[in-house]
C-alpha positions in Angstrom: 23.9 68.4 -30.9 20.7 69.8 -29.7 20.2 71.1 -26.4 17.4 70.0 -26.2 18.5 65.9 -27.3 17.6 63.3 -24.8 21.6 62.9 -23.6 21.7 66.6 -22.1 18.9 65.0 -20.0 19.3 63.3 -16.5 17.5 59.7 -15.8 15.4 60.5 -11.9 17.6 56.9 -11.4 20.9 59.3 -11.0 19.1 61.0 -7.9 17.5 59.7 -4.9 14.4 61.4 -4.6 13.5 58.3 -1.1 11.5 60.6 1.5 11.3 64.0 -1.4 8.3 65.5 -2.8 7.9 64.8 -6.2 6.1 67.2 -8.9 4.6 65.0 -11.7 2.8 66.0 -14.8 1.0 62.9 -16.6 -0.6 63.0 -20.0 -4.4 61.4 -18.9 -6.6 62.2 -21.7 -8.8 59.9 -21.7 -11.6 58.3 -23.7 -15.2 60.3 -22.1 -18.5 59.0 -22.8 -21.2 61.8 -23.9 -22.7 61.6 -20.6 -19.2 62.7 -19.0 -17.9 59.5 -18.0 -14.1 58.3 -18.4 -14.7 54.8 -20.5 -11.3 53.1 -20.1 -8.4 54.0 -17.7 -5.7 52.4 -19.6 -3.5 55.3 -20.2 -3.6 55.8 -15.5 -3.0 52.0 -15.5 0.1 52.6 -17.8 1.4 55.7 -15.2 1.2 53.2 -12.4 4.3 51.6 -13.1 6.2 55.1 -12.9 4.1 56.3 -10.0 4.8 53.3 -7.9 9.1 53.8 -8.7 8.2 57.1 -6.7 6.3 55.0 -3.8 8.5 56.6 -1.0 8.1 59.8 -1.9 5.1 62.3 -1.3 4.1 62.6 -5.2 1.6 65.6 -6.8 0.3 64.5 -9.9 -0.8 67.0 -12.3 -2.5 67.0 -15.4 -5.7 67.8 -17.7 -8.6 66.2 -19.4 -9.1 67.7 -22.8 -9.5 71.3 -23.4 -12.0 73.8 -22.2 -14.5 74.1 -25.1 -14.1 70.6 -25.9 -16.7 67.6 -25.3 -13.7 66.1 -23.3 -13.0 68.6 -21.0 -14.2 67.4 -17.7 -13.1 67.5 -14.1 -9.8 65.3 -13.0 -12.5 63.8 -10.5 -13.2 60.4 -11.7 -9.3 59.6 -12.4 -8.6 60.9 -9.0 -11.0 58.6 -7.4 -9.2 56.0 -9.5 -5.9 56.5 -8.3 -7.2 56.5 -4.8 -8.5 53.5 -5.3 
């Protein structure tokens, strides 16, 4: 068996992370128009779900949009403002 197989990992269910600060990298590439603007949020719609599981805990998202170089490489800004909202 691989160490690295999905049993030798624990579910967050077996822990109670209520009241804990939570460290959270998302995968939010997302779709950018050529003037710089995210088209569709689908993909942060789809996080919701496991963001909200962590809704009594004080949760840090991280992630990235694109790469630098790339036409999709932009500012987390406009997801941010999303979230918020």
């Amino acid at each position: 068996m691989s160490i690295l197989s999905p049993s030798n990992f624990r579910s967050y269910r077996e822990y109670n992370l209520e009241n804990k600060k939570l460290l959270v990298r998302i995968d939010i590439n997302l779709p950018i128009s050529r003037d710089g603007k995210v088209e569709s949020f689908y993909k942060v719609r789809k996080y919701m779900k496991t963001i909200d599981v962590f809704s009594d805990s004080a949760i840090v998202l991280i992630s990235h949009q694109g790469r630098v170089g790339d036409d999709n490489f932009i500012s987390l800004e406009q997801h941010g403002e999303y979230l918020y909202n």
